[in-house]
N, C-alpha and C positions, 0 to 999 in steps of 0.2 A: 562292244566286246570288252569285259571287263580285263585287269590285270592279268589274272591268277589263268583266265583261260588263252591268256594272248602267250605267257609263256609254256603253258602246254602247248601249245602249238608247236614255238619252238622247239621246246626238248622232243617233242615227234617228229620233227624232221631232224634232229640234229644226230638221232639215236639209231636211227633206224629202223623204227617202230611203223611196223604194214600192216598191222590188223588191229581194229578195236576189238574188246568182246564189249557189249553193252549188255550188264549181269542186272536181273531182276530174279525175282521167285513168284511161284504161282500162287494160291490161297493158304496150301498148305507147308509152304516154305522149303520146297523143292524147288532150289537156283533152276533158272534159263539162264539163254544169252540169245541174244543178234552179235552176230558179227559184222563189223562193217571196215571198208579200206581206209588209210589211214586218210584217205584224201576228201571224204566225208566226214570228217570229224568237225569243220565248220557248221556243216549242216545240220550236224549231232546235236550241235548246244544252242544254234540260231533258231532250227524250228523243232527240234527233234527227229527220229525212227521212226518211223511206222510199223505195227505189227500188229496180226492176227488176234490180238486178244481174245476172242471165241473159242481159239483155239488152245488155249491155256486154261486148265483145271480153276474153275472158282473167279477168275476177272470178268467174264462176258460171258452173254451169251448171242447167237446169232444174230440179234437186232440189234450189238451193244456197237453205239458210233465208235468212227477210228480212235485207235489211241497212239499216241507215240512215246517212246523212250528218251527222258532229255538225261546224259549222264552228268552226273555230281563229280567234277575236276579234284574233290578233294579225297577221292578213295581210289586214286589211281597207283595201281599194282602192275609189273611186266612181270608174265608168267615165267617164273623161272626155267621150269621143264619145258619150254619149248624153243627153238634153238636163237641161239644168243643173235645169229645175222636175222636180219627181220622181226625184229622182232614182236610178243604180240601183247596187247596190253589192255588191261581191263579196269573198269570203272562201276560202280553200282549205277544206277539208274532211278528215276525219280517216273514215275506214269502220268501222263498230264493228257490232255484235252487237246487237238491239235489247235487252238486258238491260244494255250498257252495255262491254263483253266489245272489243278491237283483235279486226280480222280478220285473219289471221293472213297472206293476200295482198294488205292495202294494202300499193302502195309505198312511202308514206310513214310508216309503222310500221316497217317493213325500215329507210329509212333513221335514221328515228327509233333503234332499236336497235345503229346502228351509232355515231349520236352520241352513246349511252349510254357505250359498251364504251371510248371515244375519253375521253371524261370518268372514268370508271374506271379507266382508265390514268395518267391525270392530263395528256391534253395536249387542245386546242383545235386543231381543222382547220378551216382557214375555204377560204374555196373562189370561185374566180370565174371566169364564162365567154368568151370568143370566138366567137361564133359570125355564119357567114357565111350567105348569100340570093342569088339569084338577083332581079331585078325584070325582069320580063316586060309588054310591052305584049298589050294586051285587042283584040282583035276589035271589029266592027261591034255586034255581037250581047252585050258584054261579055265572051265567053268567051277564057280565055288562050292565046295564040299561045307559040311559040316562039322571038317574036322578041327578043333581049336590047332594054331599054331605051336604054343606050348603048352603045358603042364603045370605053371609057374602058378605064385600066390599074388599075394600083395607086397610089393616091398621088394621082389626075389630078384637077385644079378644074374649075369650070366654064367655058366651054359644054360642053367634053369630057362632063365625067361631070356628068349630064342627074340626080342622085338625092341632090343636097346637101339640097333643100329637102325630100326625103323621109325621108332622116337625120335632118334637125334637127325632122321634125316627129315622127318618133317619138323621140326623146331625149327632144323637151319633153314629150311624153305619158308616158311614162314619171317624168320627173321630178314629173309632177301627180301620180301613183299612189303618189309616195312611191320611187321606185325610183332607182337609182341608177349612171347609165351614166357608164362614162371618158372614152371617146374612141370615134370611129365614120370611115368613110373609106370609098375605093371601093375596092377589090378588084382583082385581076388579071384574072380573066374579063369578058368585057364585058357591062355588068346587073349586076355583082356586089359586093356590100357588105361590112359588116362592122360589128357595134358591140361592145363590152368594155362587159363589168360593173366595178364596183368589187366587191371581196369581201365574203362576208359567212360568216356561219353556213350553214354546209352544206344545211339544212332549206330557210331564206331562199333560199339559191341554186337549188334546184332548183323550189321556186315561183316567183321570178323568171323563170327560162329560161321555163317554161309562159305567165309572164306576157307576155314578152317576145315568143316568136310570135306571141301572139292581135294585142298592138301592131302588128307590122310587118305582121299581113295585112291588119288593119284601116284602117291609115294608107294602104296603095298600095290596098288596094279604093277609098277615098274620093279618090285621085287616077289610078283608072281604070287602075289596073295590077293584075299578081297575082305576088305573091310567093310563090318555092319554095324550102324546104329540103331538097328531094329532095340526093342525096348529089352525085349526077351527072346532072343534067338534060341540059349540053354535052357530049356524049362527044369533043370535041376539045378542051376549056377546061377551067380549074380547079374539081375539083368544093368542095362547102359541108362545112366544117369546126366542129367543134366541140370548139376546144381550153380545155382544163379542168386551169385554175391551183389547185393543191393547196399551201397553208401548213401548216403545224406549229408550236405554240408551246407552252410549257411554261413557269407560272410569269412571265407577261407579255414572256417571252421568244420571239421567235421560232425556230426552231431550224434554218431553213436559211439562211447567210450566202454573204457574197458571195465572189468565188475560190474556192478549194481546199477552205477549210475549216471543211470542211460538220459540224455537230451528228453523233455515231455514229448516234442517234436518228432523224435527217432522213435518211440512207444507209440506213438498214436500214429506214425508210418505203419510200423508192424501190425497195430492191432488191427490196423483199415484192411491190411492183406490177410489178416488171418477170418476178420469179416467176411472178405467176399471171395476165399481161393475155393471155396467149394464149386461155387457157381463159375469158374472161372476151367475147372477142372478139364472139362472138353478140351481145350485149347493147350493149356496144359500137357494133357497126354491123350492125343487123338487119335489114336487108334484103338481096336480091340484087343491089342497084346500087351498096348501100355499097362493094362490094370494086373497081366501075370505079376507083373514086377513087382507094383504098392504091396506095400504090406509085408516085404520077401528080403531076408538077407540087409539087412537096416536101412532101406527103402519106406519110408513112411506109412502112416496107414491112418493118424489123428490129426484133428487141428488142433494140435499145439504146439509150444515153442520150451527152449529151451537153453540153459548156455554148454554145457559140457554133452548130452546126451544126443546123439549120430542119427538114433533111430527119432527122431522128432522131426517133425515138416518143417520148422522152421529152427533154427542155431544163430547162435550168438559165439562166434568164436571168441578164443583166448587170444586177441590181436594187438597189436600196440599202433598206437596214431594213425595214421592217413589208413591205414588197411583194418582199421575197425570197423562192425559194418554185420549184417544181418545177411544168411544163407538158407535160401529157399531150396529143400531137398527133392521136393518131390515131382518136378519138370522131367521130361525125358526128350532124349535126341530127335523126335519125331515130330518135334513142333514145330511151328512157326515162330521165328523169337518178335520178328517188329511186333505181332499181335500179341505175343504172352509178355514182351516185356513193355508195353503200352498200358494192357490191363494192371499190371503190377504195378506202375507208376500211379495211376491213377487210382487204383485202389489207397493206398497208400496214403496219396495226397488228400481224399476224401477222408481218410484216416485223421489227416492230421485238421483238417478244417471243422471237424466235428468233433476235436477235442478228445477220440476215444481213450479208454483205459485202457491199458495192455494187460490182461490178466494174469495171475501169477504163474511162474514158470514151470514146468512140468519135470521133473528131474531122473523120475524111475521109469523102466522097462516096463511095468507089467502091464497087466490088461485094465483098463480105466472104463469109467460112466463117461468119455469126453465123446465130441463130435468126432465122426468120420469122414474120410476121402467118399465122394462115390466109390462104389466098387465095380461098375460098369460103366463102358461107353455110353451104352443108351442111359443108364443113372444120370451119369455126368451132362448129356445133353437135354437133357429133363430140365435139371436144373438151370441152365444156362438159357436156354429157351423162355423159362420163366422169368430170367434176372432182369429186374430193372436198371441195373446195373452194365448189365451187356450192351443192352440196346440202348442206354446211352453212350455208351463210348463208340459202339461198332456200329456203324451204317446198316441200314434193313435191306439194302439190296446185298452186301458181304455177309451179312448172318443168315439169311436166306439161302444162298450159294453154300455156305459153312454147314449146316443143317441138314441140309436136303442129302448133300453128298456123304458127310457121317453117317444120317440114317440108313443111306442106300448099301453101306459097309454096313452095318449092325445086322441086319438084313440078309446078307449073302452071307455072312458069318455065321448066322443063325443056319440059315439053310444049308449049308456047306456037310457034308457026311463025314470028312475030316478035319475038324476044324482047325489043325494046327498044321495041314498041307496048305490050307486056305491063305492063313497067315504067309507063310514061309512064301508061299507064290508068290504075294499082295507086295512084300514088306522086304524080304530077305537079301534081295541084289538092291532094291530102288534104295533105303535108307542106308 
């Protein structure tokens, strides 16, 4: 038993912590948990959990040998919202082999191997999110309406934007857990929010985001509302964004600066993702409401880049030092992040190992001769399907699983006589 888990042990007994949650996500990055007593938690890190896998969207199927949960000691959080005696306390989760063997379709191995190859390079990507919600008023009955909480814009204080005290109640929640939020505001669409991470390690980052839903649905259930990350709930409003700031550093350096003049290293990162974000697109935004959004309300819609211009897939903010750094627009809250910020790394990396050119920046609005997003789920898994690129980063039994289960949405979406009750069934309370 190593150090680091011999004093968790301690501080579980010394706190009063009676329940593990042992946090994983399915394929499409919708959190589980096992819960387990606190008095199993030896057993937790010596052999692992056992669990159903079969029975989780996208990990197994009925023949797939057991797996077990072994939890990572260094993402341990105690849920704040639940009550302070007994407390219960949760950890993300690594999926292994019960002989001890990475599965070779956790997401978080995938990403794991991408921050390997990133370190074998010899540079450091740290990574931080944006991401937007919708907060919806509840029914008589508790159940969620369609009706925006407020009215508010972008930018707007109170009485306008009726969801300050629900911001600031999940920052502070967050900040109990250890996490670590920038800045938060309302949004354009009305209901609509927004909070930023401060950066972190890639791994960090994409356990945060997971951490970060469970917070905000949590916070507006216990103030009688329900929060949606659906891509586009308003089909006349701004839909929910998930943009994802990608650094580069080498040697305590970081290597994307401010103006012009950018690291060869930080261009040939960019140009490697603006390379392959078409084909990468599925993953991205995987659903069939994702693609209301592209294109809508300065939501992207080209592969190109930019430094000042919002509506462009990729930005170069106006940053100083350490938070200089390249933002990918065009992600939505519906994805998987280990899988989409895996493929970004590794795009990226192949960027920089093959020396590309970053092509010149794009700086106007109007309509251009440039590449486009897919404009369809089915488009997007077209592509992806084909990439040589996919199928070497992602495992053939996880793209297989990924595939089958998109088409079989594109599918009932198609068939559906309403296709936006479809949506709202599918997507509208789960995201």
């Amino acid at each position: 038993m190593n150090e680091m888990v011999a004093e968790l042990l301690e501080s579980v007994r010394e706190n009063d912590v009676k329940f593990i949650r042992l946090a994983f996500c399915d394929l499409f990055g919708v959190q589980k948990n096992i819960a387990i007593m606190a008095s199993e938690l030896t057993r937790a890190f010596s052999s692992g959990i056992s669990f159903d896998a079969a029975a989780v969207r996208g990990l197994g199927a009925n023949d797939t040998p057991d797996l077990v949960l072994v939890p990572d000691c260094s993402t341990v959080s105690i849920l704040p919202w639940r009550p302070s005696h007994e407390q219960v306390m949760r950890m993300f989760c690594d999926i292994r082999h019960p002989d001890g063997t990475p599965y070779a379709c956790d997401s978080r191995k995938i990403l794991r191997d991408a921050v390997a190859r990133c370190a074998e390079m010899g540079f450091i990507c740290n990574i931080g999110t944006e991401c937007e919600f919708y907060l919806f008023k509840t029914d008589a009955a508790g159940a969620p309406t369609l009706e925006p909480y407020d009215r508010a814009g972008y930018g707007d204080i109170a009485p306008l934007d009726k969801g300050e005290d629900i911001r600031r109640g999940i920052c502070l929640t967050l900040e109990e857990m250890d996490l670590r939020p920038e800045a938060s505001h309302h949004e354009q669409g009305p209901g609509q929010n927004e909070v930023d991470f401060r950066y972190s390690d890639a791994l960090s980052a994409a356990d945060n985001y997971l951490t970060f839903k469970t917070v905000v649905k949590t916070i507006a259930t216990q103030n009688g509302l329900h929060a949606s990350f659906m891509p586009k709930p308003l089909p006349n409003e701004s839909g929910n964004g998930l943009h994802i700031n990608l650094s580069l550093s080498q040697g305590g350096k970081n290597l994307f600066r401010t103006g012009k003049e950018h690291n060869a290293c930080a261009e040939s990162f960019v140009a490697g993702i603006l390379q392959r974000v078409a084909e990468i697109t599925a993953f991205l935004n995987p659903t069939t409401n994702s693609y209301a959004r592209l294109g809508q309300c300065e939501a992207p819609r080209y592969v190109d880049w930019s430094r000042q211009n919002r509506a462009e897939l990729i930005r170069i903010p106006a940053s100083q030092g350490e938070y200089n750094r390249m933002e990918l627009r065009s992600g939505d809250p519906s994805c998987n992040p280990y899988l989409v910020f895996a493929l970004l790394l590794q795009a990226g990396l192949d960027g920089i190992e093959a020396g590309l050119a970053l092509p010149p920046p794009c700086e106007d609005h109007g309509e251009r001769d440039k590449a486009s997003l897919p404009a369809t789920l089915e488009a997007a898994l077209t592509l992806a399907e084909q990439s040589e690129f996919v199928a070497r980063v992602l495992p053939s039994q996880l793209r297989q699983a990924y595939f089958a289960d998109r088409k079989a949405t594109v599918a009932a979406y198609k068939a559906a006589a309403d296709q936006r009750a479809y949506e709202l069934g599918r997507l509208f309370q789960v995201l």
